[in-house]
N, CA, C and O atoms as a DFTB+ gen file, in Angstrom:
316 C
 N C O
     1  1      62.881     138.059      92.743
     2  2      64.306     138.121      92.974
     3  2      65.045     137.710      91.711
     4  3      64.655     136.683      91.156
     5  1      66.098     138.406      91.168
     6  2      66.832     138.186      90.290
     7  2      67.956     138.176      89.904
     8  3      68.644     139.175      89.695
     9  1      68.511     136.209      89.658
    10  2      69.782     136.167      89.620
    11  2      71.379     137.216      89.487
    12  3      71.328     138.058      88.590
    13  1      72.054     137.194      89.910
    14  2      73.361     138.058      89.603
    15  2      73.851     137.598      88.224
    16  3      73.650     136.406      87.995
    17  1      74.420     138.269      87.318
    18  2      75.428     137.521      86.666
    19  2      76.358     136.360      86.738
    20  3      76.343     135.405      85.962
    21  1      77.242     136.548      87.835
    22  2      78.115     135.882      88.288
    23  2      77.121     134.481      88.426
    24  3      77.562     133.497      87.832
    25  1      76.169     134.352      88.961
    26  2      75.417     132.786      89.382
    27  2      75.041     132.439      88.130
    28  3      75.651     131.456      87.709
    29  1      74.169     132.954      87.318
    30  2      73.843     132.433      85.704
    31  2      75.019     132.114      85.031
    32  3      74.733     131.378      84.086
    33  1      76.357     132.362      85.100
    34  2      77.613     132.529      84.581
    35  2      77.804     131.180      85.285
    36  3      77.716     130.303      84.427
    37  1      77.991     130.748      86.290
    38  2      78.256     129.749      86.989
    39  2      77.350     128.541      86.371
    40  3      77.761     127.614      85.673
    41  1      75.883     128.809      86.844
    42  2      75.380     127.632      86.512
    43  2      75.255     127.283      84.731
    44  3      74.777     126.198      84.402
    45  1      75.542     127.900      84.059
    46  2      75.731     128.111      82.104
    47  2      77.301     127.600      82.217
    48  3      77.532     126.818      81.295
    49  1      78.050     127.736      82.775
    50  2      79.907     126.887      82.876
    51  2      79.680     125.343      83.246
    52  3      80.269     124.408      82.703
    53  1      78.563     125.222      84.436
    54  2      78.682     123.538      85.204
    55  2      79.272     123.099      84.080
    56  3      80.455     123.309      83.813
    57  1      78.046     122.127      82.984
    58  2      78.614     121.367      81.552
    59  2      79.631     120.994      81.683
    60  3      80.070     120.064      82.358
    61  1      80.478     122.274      80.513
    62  2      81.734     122.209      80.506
    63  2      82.465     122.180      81.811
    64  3      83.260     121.241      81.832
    65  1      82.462     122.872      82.874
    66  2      83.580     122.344      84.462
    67  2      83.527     120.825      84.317
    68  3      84.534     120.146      84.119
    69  1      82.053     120.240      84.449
    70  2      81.882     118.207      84.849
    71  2      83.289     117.947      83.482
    72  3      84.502     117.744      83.515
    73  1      82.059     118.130      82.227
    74  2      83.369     117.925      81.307
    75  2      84.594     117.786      81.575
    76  3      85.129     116.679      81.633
    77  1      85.236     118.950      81.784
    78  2      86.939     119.214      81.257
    79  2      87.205     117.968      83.018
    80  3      87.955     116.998      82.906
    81  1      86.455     118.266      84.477
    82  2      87.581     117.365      85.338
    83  2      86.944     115.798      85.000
    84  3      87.372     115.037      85.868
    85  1      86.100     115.104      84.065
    86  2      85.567     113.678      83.774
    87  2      87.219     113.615      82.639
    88  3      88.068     112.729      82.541
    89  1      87.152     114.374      82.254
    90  2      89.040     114.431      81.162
    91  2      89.806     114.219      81.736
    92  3      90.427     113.187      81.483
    93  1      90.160     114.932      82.681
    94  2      91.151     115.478      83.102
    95  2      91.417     113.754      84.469
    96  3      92.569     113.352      84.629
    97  1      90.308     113.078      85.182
    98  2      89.877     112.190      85.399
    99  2      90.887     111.170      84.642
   100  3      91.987     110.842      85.088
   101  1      90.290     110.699      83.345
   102  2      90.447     110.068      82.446
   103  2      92.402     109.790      82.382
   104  3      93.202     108.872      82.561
   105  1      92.404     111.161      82.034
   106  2      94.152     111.369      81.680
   107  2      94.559     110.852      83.142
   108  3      95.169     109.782      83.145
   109  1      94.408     111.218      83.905
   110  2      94.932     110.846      85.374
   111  2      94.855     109.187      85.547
   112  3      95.492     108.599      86.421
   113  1      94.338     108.790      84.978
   114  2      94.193     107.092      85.420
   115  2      94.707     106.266      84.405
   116  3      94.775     105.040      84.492
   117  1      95.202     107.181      83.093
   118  2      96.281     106.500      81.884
   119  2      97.062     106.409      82.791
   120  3      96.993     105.286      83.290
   121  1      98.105     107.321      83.473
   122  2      98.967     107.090      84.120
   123  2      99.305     106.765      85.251
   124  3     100.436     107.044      85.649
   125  1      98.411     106.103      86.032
   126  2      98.061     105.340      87.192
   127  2      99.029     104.224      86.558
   128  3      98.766     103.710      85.470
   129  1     100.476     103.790      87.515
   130  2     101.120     102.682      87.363
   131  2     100.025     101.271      88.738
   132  3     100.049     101.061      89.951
   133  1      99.711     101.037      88.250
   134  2      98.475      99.573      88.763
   135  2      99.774      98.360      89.581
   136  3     100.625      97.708      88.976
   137  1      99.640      98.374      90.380
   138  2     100.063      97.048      91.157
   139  2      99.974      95.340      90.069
   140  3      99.177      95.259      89.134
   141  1     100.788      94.330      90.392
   142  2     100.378      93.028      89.807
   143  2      99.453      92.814      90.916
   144  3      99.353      93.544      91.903
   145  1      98.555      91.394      90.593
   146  2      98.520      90.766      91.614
   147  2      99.103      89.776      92.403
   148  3      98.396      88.820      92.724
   149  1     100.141      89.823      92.736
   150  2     100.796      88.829      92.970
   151  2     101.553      90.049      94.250
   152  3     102.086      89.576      95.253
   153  1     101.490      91.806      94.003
   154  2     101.761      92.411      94.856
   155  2     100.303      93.202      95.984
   156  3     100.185      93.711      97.098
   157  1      99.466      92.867      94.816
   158  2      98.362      92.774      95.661
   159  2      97.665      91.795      96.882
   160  3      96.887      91.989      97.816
   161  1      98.226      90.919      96.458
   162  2      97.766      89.736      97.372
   163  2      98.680      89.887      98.512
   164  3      98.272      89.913      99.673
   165  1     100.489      90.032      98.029
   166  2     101.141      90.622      99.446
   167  2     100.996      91.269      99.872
   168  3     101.358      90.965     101.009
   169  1     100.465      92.719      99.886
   170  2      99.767      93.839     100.301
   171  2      98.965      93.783     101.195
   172  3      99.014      94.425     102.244
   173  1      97.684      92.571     100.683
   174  2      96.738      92.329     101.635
   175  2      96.970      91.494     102.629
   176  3      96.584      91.809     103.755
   177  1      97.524      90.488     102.452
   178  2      98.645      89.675     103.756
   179  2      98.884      90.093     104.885
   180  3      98.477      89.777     106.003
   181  1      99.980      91.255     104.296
   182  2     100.576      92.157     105.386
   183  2      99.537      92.552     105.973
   184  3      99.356      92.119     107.111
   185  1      98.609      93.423     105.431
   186  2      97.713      94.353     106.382
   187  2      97.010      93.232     107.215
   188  3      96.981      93.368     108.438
   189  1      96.424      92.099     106.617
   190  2      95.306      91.393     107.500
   191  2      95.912      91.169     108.839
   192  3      95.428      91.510     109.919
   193  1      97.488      90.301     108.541
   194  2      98.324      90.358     109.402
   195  2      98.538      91.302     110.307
   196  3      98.374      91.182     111.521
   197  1      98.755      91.861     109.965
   198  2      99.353      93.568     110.616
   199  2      98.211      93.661     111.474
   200  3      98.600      93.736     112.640
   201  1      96.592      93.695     111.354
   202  2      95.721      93.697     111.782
   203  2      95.470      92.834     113.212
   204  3      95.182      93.381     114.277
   205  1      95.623      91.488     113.043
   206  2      95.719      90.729     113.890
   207  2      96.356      90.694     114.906
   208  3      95.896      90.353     115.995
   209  1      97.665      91.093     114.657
   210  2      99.045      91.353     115.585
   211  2      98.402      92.954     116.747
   212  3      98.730      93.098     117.925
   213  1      97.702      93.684     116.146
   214  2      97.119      95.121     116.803
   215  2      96.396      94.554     117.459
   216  3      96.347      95.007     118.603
   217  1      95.668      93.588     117.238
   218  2      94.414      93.437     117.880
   219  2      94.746      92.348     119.000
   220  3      93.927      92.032     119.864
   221  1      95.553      92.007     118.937
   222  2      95.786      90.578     119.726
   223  2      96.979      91.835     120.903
   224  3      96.760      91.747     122.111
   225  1      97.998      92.767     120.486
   226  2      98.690      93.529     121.290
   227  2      98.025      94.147     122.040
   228  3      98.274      94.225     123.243
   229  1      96.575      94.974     121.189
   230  2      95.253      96.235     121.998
   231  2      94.456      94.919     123.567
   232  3      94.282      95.132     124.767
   233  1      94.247      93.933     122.880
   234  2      93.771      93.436     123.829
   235  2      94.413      92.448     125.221
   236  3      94.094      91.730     126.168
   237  1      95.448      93.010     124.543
   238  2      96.758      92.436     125.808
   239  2      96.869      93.553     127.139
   240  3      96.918      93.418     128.361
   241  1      96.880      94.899     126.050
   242  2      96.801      95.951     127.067
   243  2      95.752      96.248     127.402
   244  3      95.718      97.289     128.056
   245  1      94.668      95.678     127.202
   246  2      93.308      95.978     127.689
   247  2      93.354      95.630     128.523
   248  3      93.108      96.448     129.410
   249  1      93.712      94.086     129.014
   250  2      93.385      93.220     130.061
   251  2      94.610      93.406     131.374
   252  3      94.354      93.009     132.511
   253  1      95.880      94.031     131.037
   254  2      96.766      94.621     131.969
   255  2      96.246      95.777     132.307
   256  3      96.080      95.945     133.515
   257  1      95.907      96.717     131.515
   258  2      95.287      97.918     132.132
   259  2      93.872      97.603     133.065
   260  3      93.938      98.272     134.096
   261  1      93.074      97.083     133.028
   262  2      91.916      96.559     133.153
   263  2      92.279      95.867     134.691
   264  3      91.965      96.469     135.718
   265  1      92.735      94.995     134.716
   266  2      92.911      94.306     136.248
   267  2      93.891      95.089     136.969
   268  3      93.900      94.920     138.188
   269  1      94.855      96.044     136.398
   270  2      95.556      97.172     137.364
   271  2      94.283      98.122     137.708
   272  3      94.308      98.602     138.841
   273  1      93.297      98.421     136.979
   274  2      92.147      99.506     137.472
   275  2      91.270      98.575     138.686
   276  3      91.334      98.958     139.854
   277  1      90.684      97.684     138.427
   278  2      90.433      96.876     139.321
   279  2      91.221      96.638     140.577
   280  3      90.636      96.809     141.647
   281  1      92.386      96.292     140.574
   282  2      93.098      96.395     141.875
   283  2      92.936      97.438     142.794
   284  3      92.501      97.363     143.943
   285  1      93.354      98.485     142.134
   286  2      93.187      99.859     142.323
   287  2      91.750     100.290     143.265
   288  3      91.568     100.681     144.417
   289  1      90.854      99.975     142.067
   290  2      90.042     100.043     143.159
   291  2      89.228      99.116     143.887
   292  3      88.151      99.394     144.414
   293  1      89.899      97.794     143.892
   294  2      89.691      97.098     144.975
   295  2      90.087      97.539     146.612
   296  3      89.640      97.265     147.725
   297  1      91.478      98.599     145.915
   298  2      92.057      98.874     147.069
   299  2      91.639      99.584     147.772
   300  3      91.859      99.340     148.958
   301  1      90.894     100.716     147.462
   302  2      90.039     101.709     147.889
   303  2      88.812     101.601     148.573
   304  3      88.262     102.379     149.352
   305  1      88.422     100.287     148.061
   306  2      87.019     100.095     148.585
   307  2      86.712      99.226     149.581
   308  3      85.596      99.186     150.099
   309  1      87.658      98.499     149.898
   310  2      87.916      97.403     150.875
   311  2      88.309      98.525     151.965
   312  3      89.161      99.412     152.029
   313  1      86.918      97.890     153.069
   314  2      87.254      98.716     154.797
   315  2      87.652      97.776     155.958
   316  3      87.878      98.237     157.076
């Protein structure tokens, strides 16, 4: 069986393609404006926070949803 053009053409380009986007990479992260840390650390605050507050709300409605299903079918099953 023997390659097409187009695929030898392809795999003879890889090189240069990795090349030019490892550049192109490069240039992209000169201009990456970077956070301080001092906005990093508030950043992470918030979220841990933010986190806690979900988890402490998810399991509020767990336990209201949860003993309304139970009732429910307490109600059903009681003869």
């Amino acid at each position: 069986m023997s390659e097409s053009p187009e695929i030898s053409r392809k795999i003879a380009d890889w090189p240069g393609r990795v090349k030019g986007y490892i550049e192109e990479v490069r240039a992209e992260m000169r201009r990456v404006t970077w956070p301080s840390w001092k906005q990093v650390r508030a950043t992470t605050a918030v979220v841990i926070v933010a986190v806690f507050l979900f988890a402490a709300y998810f399991a509020l409605v767990d336990q209201v949803l949860g003993r309304g299903i139970n009732t429910i079918f307490e109600a059903f099953t009681k003869r």
